[in-house]
C-alpha positions as CSV (number, residue, x, y, z in Angstrom):
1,X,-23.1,-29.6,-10.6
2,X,-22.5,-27.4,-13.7
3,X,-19.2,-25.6,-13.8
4,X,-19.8,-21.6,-13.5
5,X,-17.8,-21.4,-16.8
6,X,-20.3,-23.7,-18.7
7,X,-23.6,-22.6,-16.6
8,X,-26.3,-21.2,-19.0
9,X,-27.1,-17.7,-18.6
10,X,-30.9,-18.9,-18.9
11,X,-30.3,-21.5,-15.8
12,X,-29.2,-18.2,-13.5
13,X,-31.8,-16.2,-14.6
14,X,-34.6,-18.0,-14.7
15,X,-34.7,-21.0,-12.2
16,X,-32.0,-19.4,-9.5
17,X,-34.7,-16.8,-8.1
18,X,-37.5,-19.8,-7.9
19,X,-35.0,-22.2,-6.0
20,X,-34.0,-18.5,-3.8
21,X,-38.0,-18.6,-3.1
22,X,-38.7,-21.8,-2.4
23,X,-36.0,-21.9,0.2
24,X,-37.8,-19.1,2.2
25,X,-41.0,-20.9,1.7
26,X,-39.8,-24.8,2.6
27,X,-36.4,-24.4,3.9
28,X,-36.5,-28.3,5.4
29,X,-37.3,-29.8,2.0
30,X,-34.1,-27.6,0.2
31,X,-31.8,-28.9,3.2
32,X,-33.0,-32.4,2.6
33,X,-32.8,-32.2,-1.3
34,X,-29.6,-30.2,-1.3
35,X,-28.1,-29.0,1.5
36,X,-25.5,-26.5,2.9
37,X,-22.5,-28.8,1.9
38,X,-23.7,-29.0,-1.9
39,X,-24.5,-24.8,-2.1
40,X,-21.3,-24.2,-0.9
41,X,-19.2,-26.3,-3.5
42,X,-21.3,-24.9,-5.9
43,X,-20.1,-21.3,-5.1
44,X,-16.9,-22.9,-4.9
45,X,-17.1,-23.4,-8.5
46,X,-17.9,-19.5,-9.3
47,X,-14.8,-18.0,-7.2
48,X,-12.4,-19.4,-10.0
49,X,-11.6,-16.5,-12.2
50,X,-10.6,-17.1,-16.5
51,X,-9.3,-13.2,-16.4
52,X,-8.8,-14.2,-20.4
53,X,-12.5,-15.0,-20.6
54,X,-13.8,-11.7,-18.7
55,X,-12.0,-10.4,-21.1
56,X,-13.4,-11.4,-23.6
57,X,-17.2,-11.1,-22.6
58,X,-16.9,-7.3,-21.6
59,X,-19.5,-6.0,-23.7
60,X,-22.3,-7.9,-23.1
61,X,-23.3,-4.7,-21.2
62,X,-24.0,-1.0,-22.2
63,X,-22.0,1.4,-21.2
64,X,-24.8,4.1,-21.0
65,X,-26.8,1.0,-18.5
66,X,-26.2,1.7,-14.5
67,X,-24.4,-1.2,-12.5
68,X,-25.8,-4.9,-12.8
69,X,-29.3,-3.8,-15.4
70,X,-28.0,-6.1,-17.6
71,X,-27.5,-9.0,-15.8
72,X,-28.2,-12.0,-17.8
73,X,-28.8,-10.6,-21.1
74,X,-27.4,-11.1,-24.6
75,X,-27.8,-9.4,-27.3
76,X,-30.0,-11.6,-29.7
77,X,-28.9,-13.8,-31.9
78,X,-26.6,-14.6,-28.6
79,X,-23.3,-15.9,-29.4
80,X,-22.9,-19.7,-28.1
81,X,-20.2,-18.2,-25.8
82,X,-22.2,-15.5,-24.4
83,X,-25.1,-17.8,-23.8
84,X,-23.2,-20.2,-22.0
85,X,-20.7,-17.6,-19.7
86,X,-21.3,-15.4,-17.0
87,X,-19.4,-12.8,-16.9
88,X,-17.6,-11.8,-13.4
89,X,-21.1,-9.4,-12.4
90,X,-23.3,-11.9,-13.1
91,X,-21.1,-15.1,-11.3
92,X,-21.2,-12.3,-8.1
93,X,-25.2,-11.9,-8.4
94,X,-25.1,-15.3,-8.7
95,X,-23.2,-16.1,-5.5
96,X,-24.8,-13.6,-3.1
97,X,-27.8,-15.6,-4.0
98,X,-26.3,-18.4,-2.3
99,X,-25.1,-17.4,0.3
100,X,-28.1,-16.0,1.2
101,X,-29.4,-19.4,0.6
102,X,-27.4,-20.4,3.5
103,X,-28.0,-17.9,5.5
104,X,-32.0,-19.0,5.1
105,X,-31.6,-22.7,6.0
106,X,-29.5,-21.7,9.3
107,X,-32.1,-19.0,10.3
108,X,-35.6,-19.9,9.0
109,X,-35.9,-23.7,9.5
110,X,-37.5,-24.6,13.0
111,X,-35.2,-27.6,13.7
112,X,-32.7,-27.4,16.2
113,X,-29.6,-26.5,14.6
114,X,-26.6,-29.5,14.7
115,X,-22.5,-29.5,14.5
116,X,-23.2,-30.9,10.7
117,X,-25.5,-27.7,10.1
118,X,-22.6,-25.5,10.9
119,X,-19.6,-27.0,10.4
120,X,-19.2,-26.5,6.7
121,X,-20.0,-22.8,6.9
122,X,-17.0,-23.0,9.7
123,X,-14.8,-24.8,6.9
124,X,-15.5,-22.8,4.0
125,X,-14.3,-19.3,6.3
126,X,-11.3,-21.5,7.2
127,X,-10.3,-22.6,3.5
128,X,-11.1,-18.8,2.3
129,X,-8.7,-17.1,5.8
130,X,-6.1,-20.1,4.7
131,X,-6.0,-19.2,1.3
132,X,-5.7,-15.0,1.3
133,X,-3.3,-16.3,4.4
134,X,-1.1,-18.3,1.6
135,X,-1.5,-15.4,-0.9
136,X,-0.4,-12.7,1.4
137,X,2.6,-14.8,2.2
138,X,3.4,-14.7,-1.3
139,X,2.9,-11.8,-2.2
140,X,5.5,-11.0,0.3
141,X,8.3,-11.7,-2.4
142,X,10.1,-9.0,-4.3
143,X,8.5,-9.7,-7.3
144,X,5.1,-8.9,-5.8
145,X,6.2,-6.0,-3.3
146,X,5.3,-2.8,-5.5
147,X,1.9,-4.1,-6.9
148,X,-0.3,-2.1,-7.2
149,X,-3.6,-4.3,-6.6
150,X,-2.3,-7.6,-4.1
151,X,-5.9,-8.7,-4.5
152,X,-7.1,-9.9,-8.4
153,X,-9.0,-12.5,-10.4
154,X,-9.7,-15.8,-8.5
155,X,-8.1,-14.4,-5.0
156,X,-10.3,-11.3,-5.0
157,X,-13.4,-13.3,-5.6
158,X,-12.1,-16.1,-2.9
159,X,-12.1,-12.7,-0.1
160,X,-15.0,-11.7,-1.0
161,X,-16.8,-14.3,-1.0
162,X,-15.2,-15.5,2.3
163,X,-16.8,-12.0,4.0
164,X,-19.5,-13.0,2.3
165,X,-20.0,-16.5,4.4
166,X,-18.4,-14.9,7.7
167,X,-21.0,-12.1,7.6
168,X,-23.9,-15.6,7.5
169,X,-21.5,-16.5,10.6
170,X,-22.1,-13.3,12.2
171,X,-25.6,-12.6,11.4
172,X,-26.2,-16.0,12.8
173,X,-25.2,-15.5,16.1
174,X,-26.6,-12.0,16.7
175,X,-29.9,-13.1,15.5
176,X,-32.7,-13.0,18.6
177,X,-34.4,-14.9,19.8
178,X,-31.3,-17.4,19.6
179,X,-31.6,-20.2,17.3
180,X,-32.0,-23.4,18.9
181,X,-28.9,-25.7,19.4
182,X,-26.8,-22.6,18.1
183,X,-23.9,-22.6,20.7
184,X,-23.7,-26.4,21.5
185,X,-23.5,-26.9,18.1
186,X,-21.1,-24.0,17.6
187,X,-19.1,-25.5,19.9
188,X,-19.1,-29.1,18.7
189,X,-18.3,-28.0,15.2
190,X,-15.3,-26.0,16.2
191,X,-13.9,-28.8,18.3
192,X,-14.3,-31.2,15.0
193,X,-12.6,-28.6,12.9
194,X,-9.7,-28.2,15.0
195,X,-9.3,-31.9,15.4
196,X,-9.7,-32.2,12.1
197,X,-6.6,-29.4,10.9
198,X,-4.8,-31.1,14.0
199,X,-5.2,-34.7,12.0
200,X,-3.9,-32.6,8.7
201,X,-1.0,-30.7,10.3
202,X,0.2,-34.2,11.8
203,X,-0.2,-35.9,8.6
């Protein structure tokens, strides 16, 4: 997969929305091809925040332009740097897309939903509750106490983005008519997690 510092702006643009569209219109073929495990690493690789580098791309909007109307543009000639970074607006965009990937192959596809389907939505929650966990532990410390914003960079986009992937979770299982194989494979999944953090804690 490419590396969310190193994706080209033209890749997010232009072929994100057709792979968006084509998993509403053949949801079994994406899950074949790709699957939940490989979107999700994927967004993985956008949470991690260079705050040096959104630095330094700040600019590549106008000021006088509302919120997110110049997602994926440059100014021309682009700079190799600008054609080749997303800024932190654009790596957002990029991951609500998705997750609302996932969110399509656990909803729209007619197959009776399995453990495997679910469980790495079920991990990526329990990495992103783990990790703000660990970060709220330290930031706990004196050093850390009078902070004005506990949440930043790599963190923030880690909570969010964990919201984001509960809020699949939830829509899942308030969605009617039920999906088939939901709850047994709810359940399932949960027991292999927990067997499998019970395998980690012993180890």
């Amino acid at each position: 997969a490419v590396g969310a510092g190193r994706c080209p702006v033209a890749f997010a643009a232009a072929l994100l929305p057709v792979l968006s569209a084509f998993t509403q219109s053949n949801p079994a073929i994406v899950q074949e091809c790709i699957g939940i495990v490989d979107i999700l690493c994927y967004v993985e690789e956008f949470i991690e925040v260079n705050q040096q580098k959104e630095k330094e791309n700040i600019g590549t909007q106008s000021s006088h332009d509302p919120p997110g109307a110049q997602l994926f543009c440059r100014p021309y000639p682009p700079s190799e740097k600008s054609a080749h970074v997303l800024n932190l607006a654009e790596r957002r965009h990029v991951v609500s897309v998705l997750m609302g990937m996932v969110y399509t192959l656990l909803t729209i596809n007619t197959a009776p939903l399995t453990s495997s389907d679910i469980l790495p939505l079920l991990s990526f929650i329990s990495v992103g509750l783990d990790a703000e966990w660990s970060c709220a532990l330290l930031s706990r410390s004196p050093a850390e106490t009078h902070s004005p914003h506990p949440r930043s960079g790599s963190r923030l986009e880690r909570y969010y983005t964990t919201i984001s992937a509960a809020s699949v979770l939830l829509s899942l299982l308030r969605s009617r008519p039920v999906r088939p194989g939901l709850l047994i494979s709810l359940e399932v999944a949960c027991e292999r997690h927990a067997g499998t953090d019970a395998v980690s804690g012993a180890s």
